[in-house]
N, CA, C and O atoms as a DFTB+ gen file, in Angstrom:
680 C
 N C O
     1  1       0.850      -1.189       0.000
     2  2       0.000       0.000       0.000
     3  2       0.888       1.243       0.000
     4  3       1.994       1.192       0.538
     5  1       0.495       2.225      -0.516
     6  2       1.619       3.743      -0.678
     7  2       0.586       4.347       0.428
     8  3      -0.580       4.061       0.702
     9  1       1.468       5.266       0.926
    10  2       1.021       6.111       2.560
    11  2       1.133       7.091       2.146
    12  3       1.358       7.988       2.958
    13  1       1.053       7.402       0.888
    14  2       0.883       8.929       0.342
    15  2      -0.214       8.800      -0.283
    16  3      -0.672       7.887      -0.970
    17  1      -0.832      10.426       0.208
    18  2      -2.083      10.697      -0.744
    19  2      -1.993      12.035      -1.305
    20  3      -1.061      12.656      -0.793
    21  1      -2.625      12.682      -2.162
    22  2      -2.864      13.478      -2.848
    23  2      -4.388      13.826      -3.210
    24  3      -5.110      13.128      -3.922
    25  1      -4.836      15.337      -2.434
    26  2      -6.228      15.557      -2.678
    27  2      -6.529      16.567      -2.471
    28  3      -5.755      17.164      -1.723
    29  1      -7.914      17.453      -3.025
    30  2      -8.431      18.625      -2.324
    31  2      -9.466      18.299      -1.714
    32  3     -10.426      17.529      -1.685
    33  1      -8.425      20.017      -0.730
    34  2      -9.617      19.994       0.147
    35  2     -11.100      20.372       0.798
    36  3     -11.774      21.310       0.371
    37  1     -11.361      19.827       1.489
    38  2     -13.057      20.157       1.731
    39  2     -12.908      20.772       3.474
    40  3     -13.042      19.900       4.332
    41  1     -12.697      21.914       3.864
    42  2     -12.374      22.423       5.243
    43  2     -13.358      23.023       5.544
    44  3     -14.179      23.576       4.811
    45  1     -13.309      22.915       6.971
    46  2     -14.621      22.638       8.027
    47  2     -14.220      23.098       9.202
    48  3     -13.040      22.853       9.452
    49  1     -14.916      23.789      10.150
    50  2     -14.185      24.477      11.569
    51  2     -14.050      23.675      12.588
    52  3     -13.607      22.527      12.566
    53  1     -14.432      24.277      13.490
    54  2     -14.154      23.775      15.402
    55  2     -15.131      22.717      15.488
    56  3     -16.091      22.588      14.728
    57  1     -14.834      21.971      16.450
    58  2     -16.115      20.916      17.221
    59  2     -17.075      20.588      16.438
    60  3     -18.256      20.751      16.746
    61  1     -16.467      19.814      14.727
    62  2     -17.035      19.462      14.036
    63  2     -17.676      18.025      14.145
    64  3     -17.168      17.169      13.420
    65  1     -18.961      17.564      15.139
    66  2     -19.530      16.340      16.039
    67  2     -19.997      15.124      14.943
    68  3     -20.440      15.312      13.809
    69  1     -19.882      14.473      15.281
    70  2     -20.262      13.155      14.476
    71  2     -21.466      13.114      14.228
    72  3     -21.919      12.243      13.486
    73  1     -22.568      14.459      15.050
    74  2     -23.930      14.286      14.235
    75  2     -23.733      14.907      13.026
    76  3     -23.891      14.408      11.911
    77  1     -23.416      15.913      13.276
    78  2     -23.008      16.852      11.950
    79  2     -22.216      15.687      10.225
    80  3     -22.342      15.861       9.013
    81  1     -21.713      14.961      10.781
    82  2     -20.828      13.344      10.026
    83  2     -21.678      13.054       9.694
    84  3     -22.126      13.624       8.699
    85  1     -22.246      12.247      10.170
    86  2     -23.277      11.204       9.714
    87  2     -24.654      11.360      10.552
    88  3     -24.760      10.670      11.566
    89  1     -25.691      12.204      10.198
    90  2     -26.521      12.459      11.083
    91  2     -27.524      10.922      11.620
    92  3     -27.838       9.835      11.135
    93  1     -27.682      11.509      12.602
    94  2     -28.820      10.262      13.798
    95  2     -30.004       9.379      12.896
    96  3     -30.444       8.270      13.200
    97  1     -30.279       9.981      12.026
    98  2     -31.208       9.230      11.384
    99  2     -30.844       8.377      10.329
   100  3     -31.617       8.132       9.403
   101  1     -29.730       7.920      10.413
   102  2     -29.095       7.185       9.003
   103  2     -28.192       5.783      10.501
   104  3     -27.748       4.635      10.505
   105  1     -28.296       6.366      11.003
   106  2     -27.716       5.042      12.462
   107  2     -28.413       3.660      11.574
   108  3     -27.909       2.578      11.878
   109  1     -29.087       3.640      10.928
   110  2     -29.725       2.641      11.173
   111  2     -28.968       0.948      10.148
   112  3     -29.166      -0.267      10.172
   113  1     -28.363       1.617       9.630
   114  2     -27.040       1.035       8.957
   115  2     -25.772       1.006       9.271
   116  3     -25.503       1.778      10.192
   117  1     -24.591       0.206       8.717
   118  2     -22.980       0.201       8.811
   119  2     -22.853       0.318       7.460
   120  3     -21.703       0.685       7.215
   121  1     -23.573       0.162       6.355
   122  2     -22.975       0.209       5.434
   123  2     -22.506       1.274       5.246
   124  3     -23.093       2.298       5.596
   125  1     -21.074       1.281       4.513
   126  2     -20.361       1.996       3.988
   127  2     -20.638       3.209       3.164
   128  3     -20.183       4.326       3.411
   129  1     -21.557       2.850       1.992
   130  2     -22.077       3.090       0.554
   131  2     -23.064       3.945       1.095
   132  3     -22.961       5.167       1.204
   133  1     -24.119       3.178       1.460
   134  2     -25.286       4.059       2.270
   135  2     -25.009       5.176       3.076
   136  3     -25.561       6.256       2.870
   137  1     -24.142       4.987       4.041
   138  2     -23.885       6.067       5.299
   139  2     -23.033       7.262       4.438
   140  3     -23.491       8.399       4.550
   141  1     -21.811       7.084       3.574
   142  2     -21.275       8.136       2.314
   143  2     -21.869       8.834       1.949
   144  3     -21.676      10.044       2.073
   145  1     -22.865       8.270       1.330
   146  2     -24.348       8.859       0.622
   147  2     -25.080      10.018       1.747
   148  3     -25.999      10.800       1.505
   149  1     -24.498       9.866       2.743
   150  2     -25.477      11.235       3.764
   151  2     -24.625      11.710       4.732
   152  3     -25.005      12.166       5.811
   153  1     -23.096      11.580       4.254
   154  2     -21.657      12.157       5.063
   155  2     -21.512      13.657       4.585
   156  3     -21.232      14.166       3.500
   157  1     -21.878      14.262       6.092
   158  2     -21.555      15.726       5.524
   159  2     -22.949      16.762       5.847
   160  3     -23.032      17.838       6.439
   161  1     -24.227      15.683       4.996
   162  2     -24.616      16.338       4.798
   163  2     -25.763      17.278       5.676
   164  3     -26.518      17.970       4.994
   165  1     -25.870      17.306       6.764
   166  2     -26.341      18.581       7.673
   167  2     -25.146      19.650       8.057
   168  3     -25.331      20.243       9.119
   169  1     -23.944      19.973       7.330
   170  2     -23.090      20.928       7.360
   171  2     -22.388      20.962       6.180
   172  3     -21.266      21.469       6.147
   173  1     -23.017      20.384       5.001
   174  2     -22.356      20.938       3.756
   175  2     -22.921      20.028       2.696
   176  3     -22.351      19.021       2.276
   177  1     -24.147      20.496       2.286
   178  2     -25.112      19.675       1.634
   179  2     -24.478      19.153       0.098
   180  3     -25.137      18.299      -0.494
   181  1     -23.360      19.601      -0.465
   182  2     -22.819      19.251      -1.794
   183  2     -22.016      18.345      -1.444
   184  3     -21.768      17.613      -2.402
   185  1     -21.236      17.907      -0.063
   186  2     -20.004      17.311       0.300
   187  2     -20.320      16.196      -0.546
   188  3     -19.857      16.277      -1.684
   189  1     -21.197      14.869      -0.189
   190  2     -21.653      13.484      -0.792
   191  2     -21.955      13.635      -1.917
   192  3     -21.957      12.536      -2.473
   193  1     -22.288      14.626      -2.746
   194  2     -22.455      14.541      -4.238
   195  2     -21.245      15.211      -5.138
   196  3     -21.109      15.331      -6.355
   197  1     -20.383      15.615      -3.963
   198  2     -19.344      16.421      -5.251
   199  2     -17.889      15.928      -3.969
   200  3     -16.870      16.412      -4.461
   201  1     -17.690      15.532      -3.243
   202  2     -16.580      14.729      -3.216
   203  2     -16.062      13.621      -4.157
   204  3     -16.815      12.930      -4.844
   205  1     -14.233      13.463      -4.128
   206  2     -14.347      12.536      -5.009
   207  2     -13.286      11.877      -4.332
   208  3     -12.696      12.310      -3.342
   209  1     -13.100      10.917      -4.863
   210  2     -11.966       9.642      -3.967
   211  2     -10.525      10.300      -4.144
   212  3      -9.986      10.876      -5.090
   213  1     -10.101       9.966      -2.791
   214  2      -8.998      10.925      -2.686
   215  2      -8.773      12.238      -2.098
   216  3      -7.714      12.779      -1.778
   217  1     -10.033      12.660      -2.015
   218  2     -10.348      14.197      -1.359
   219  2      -9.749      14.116       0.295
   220  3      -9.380      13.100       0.883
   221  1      -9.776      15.140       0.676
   222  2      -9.217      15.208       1.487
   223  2     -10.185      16.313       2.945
   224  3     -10.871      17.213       2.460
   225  1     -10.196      16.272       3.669
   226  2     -11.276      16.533       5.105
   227  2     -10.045      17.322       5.586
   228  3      -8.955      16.751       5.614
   229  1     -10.168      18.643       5.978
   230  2      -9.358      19.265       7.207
   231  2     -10.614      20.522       7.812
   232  3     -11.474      21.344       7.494
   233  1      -9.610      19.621       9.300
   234  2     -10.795      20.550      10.182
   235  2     -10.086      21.011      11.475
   236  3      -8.936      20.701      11.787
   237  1     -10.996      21.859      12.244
   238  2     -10.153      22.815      13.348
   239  2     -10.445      22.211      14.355
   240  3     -11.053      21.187      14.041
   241  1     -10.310      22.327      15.573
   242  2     -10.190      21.785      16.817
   243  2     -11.379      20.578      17.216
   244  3     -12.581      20.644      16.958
   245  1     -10.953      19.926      17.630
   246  2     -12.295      18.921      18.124
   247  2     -12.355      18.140      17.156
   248  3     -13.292      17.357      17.307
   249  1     -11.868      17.999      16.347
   250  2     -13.171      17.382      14.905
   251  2     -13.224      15.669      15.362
   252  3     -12.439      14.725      15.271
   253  1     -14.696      15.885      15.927
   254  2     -15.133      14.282      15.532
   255  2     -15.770      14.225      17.179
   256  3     -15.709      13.186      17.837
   257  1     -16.342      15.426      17.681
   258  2     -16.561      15.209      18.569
   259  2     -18.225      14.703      19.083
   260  3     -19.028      14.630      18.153
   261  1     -18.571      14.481      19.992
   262  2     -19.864      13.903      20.253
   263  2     -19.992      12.301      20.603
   264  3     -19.129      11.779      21.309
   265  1     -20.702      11.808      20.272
   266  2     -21.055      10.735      20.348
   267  2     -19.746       9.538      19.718
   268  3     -18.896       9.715      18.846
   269  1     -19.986       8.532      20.428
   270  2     -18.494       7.499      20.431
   271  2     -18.770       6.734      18.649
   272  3     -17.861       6.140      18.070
   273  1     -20.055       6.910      18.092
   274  2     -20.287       6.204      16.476
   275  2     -19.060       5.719      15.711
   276  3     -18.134       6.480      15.434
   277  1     -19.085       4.286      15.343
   278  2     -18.013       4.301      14.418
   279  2     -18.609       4.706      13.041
   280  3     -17.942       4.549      12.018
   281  1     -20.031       5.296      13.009
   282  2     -20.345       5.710      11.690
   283  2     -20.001       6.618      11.339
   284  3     -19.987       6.605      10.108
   285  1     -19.551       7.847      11.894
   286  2     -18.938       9.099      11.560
   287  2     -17.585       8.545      10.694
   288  3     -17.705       8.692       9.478
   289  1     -16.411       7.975      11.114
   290  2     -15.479       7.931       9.840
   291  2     -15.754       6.889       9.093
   292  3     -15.103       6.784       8.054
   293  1     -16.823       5.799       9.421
   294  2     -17.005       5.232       8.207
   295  2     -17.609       5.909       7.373
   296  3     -16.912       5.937       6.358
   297  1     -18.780       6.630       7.198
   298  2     -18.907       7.679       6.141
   299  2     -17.957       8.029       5.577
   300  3     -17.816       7.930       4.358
   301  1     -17.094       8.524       6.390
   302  2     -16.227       9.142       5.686
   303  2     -14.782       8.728       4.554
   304  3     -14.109       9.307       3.701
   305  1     -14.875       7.066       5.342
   306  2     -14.424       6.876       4.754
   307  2     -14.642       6.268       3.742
   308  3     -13.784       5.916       2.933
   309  1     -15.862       6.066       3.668
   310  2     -17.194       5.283       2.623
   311  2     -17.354       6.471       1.410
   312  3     -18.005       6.182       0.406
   313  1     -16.853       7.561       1.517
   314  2     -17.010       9.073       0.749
   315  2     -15.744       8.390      -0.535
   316  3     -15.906       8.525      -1.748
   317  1     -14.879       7.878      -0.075
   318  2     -13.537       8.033      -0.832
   319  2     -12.346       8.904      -0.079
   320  3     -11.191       8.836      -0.498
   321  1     -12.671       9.663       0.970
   322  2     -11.787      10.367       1.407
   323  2     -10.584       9.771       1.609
   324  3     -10.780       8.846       2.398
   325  1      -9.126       9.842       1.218
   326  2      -8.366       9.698       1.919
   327  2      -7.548       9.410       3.108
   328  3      -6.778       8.545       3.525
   329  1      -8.201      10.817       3.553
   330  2      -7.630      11.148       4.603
   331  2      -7.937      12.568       5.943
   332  3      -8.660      13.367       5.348
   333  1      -7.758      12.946       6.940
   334  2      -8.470      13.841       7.957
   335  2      -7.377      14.458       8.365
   336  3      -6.414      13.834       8.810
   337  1      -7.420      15.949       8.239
   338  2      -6.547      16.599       8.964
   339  2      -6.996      18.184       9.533
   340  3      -7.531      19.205       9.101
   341  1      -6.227      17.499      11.160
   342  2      -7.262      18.891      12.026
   343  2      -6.095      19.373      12.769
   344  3      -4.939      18.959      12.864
   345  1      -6.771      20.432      13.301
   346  2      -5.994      20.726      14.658
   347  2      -5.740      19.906      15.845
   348  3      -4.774      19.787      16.599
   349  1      -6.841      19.406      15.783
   350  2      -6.688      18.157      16.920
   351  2      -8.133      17.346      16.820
   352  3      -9.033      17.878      16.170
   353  1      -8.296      16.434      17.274
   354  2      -9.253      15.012      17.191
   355  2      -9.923      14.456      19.044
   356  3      -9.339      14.228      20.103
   357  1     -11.763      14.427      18.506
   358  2     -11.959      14.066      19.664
   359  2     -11.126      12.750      20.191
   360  3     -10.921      12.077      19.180
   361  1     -10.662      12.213      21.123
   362  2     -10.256      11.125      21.670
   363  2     -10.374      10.057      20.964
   364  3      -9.471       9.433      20.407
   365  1     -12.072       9.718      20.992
   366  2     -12.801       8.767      20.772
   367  2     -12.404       7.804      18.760
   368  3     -12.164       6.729      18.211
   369  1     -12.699       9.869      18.435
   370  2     -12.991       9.226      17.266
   371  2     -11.648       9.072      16.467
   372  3     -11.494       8.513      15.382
   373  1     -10.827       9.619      17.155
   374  2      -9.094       9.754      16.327
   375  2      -8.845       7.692      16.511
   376  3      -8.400       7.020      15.581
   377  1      -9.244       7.106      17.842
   378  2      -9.331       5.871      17.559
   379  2     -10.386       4.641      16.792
   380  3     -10.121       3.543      16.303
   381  1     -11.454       5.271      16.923
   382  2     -12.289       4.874      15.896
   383  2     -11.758       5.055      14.300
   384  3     -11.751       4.196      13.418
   385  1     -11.443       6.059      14.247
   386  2     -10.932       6.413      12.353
   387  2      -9.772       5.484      12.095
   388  3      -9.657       4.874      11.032
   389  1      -8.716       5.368      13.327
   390  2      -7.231       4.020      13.053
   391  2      -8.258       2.668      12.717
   392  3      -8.112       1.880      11.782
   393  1      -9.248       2.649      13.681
   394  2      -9.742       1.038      13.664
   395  2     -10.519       0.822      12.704
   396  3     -10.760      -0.351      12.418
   397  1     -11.079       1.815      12.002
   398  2     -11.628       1.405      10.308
   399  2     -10.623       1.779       9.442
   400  3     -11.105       1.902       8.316
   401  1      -9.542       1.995       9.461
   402  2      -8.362       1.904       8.760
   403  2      -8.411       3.570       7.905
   404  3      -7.891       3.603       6.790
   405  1      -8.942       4.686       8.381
   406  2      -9.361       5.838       7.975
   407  2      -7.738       6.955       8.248
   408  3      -7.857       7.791       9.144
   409  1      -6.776       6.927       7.720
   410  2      -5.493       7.923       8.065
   411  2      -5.837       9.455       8.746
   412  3      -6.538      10.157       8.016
   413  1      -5.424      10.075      10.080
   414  2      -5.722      11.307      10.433
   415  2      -4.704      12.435      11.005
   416  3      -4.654      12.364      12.233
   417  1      -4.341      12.885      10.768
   418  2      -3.225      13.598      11.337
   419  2      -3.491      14.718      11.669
   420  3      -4.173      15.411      10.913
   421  1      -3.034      15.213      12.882
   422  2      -2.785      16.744      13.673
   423  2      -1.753      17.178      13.159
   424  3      -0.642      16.706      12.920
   425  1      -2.394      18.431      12.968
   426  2      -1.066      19.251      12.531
   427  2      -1.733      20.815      12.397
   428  3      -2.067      21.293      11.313
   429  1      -1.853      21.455      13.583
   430  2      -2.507      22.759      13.788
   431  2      -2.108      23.686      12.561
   432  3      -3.060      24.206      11.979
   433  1      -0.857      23.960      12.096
   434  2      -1.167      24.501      11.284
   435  2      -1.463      24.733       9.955
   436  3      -1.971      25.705       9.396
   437  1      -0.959      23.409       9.446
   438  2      -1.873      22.729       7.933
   439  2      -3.001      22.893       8.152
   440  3      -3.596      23.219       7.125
   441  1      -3.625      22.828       9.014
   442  2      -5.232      22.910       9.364
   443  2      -5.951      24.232       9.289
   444  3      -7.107      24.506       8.968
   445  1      -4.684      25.154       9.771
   446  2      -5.555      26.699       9.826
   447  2      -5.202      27.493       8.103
   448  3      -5.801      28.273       7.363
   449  1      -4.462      27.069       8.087
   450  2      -3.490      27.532       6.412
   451  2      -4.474      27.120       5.432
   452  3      -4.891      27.970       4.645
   453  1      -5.105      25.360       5.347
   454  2      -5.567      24.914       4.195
   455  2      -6.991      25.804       4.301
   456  3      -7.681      26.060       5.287
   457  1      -7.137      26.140       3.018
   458  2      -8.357      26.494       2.407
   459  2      -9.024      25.460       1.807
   460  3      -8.510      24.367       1.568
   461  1     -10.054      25.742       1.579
   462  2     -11.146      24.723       0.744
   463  2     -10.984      25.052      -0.937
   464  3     -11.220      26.068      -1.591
   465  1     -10.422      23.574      -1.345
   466  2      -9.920      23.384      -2.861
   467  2      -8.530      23.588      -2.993
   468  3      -8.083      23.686      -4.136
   469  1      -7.554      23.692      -1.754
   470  2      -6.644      23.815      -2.022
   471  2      -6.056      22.319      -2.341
   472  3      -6.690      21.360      -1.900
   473  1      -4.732      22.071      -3.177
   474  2      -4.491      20.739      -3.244
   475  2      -3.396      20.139      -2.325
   476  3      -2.354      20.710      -2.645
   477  1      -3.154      19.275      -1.357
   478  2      -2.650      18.892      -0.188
   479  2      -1.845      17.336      -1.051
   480  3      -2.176      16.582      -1.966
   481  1      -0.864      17.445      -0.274
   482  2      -0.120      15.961      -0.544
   483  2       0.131      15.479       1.334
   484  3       0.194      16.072       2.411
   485  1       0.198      14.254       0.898
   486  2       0.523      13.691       2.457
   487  2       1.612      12.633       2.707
   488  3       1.649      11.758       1.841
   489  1       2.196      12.563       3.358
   490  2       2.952      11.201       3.223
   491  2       3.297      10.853       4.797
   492  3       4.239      11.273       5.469
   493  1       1.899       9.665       5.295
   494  2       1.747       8.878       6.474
   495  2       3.103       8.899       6.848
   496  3       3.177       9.532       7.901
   497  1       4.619       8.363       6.353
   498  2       5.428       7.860       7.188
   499  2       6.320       8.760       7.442
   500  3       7.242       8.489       8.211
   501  1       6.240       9.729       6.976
   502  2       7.085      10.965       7.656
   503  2       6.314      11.922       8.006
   504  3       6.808      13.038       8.166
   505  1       4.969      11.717       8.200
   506  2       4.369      12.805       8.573
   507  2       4.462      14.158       8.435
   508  3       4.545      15.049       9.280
   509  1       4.436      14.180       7.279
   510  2       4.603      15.774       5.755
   511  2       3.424      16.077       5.308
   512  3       3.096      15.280       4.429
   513  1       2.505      17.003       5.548
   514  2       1.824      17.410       4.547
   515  2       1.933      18.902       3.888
   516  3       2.056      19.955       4.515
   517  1       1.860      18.743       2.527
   518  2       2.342      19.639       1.867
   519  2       0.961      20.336       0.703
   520  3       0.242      19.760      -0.113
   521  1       1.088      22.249       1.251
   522  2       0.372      22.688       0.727
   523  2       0.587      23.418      -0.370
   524  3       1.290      24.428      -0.392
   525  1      -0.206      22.780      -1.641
   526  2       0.513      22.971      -2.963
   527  2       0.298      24.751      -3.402
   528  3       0.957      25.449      -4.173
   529  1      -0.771      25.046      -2.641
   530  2      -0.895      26.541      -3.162
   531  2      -0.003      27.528      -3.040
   532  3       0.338      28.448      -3.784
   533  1       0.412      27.075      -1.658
   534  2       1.313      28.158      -0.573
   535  2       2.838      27.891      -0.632
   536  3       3.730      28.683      -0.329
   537  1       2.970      26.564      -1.101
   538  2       4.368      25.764      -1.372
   539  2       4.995      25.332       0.375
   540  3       6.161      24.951       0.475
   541  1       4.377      25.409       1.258
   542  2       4.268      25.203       2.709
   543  2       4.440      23.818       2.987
   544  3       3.947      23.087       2.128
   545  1       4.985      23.262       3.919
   546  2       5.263      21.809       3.856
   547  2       5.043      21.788       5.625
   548  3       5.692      22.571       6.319
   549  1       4.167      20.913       6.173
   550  2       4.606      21.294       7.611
   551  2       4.622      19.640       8.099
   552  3       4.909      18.714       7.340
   553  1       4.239      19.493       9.562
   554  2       5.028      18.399      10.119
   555  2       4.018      17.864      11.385
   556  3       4.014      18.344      12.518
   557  1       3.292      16.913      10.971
   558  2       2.539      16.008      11.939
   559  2       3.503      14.653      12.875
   560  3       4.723      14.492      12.838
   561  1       2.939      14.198      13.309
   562  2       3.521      13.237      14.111
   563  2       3.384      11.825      12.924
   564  3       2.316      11.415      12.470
   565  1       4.482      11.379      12.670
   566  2       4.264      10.083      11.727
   567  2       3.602       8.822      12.299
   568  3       3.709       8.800      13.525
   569  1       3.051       7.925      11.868
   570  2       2.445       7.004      12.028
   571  2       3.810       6.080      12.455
   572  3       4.876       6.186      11.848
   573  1       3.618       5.245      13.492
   574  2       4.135       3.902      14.020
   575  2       3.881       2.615      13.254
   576  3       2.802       2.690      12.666
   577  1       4.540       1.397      13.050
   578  2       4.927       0.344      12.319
   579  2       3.779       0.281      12.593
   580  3       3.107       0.876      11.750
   581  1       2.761      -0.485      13.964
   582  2       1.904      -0.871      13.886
   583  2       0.212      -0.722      13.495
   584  3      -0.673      -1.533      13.222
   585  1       0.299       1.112      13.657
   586  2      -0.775       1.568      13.317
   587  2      -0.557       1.701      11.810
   588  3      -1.685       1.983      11.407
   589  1       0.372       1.654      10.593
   590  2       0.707       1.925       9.872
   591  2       0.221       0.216       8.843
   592  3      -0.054       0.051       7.655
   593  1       0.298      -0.588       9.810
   594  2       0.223      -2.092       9.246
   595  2      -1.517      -2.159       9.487
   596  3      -2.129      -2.868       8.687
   597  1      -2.382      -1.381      10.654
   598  2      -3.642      -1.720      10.576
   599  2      -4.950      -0.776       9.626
   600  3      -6.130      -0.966       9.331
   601  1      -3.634       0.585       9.334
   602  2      -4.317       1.403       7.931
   603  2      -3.950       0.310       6.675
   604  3      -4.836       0.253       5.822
   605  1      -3.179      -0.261       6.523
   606  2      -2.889      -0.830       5.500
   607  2      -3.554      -2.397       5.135
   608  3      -3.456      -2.975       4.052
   609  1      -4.221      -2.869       6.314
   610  2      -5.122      -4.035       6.440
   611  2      -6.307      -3.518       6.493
   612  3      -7.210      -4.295       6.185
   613  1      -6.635      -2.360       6.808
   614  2      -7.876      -1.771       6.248
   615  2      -8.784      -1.559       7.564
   616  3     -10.002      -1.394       7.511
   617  1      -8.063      -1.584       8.694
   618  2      -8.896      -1.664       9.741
   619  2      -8.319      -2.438      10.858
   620  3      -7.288      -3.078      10.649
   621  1      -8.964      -2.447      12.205
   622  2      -8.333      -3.348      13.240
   623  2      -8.713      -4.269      12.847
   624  3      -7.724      -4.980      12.669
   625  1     -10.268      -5.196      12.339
   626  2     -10.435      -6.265      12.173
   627  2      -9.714      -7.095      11.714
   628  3      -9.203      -8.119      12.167
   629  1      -9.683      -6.222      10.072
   630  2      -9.005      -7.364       9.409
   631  2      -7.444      -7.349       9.544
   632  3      -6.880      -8.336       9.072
   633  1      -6.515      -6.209      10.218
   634  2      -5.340      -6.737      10.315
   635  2      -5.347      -8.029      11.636
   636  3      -4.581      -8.992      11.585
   637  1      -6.585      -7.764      13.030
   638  2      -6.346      -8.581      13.647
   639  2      -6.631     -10.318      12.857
   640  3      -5.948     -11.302      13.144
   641  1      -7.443     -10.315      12.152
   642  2      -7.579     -11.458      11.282
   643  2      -5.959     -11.905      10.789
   644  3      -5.357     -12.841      11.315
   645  1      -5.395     -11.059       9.696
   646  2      -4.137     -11.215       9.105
   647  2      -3.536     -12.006      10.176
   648  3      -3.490     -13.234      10.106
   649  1      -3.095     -11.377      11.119
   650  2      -2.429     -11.944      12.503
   651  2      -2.921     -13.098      12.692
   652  3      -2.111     -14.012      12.537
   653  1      -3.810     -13.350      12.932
   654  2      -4.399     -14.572      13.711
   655  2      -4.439     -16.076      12.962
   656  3      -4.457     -17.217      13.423
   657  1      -4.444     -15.368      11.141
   658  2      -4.234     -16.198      10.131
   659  2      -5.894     -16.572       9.585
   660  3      -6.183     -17.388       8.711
   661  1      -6.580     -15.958      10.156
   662  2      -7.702     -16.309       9.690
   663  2      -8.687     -15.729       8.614
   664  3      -9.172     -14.598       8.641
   665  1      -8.901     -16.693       7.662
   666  2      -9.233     -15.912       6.236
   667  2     -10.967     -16.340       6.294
   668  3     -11.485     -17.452       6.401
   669  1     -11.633     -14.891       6.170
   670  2     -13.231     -15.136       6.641
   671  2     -13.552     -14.820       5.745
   672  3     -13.578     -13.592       5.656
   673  1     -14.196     -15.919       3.968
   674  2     -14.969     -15.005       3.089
   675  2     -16.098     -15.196       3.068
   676  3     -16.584     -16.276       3.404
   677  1     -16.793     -14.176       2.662
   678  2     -18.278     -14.208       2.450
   679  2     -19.268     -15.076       1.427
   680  3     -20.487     -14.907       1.456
């Protein structure tokens, strides 16, 4: 898997809550496809129809706060997004987004700098993201071997599967 991405972005402010993600009335699913289909949209009604794979989410303080849902980054990551970059991440959901295999990085000031549509490069293992408008390059905390092996298995499940050796098809 390459730990670099490349995308624009879609930026979003403070204490951006997981109702606001994936609102309460769509709970009623995990699917992926379905929940995408309504990511966004009570704070940015074009996000699900004009995102495209690869895009990229940066947001300001809090983002992902509220409720513990692993549906908030599955939306999101059910959108095509890439990847999440804020000022900082509720608790909850900065571990929820590793365990559906969703990449997120802090980095306060990529976060306040990026504009919406600007084009962002990333690269997970040195923790670089680079803003193509401004020519700005700044510096998150890089990802560890292991969290780096369970974005790349696509999630905690299935890397804990990989590990365990156990192959579950449908």
């Amino acid at each position: 898997m390459d730990f670099n991405f490349d995308g624009t972005v879609w930026k979003y402010g403070d204490n951006v809550d997981t109702d606001v993600i994936i609102p309460a009335r769509y709970l009623n699913t995990t699917d992926p496809v379905t929940l995408a289909a309504h990511c966004m949209e009570d704070i940015d009604q074009l996000f699900a129809q004009e995102v495209s794979a690869g895009d990229i989410i940066v947001g300001g303080r809090n983002f992902g706060c509220g409720s513990s849902r692993e549906h908030a980054p599955i939306s999101i990551k059910g959108a095509g997004v890439s990847c999440i970059i804020a000022e900082s991440f509720a608790r909850i959901f900065f571990r929820n987004a590793i365990n559906i295999g969703l990449p997120i990085l802090e980095s306060p000031e990529a976060a306040r700098e990026a504009q919406k549509g600007d084009h962002l490069s990333v690269d997970l293992i040195a923790g670089k993201i680079t803003n193509h408008r401004n020519g700005k390059t700044y510096q998150a905390s890089p990802y560890n071997g292991m969290v780096l092996q369970i974005i790349e298995a696509g999630g905690l499940v299935p890397y804990t599967r990989n590990v365990l050796g156990i192959n579950i098809t449908n």
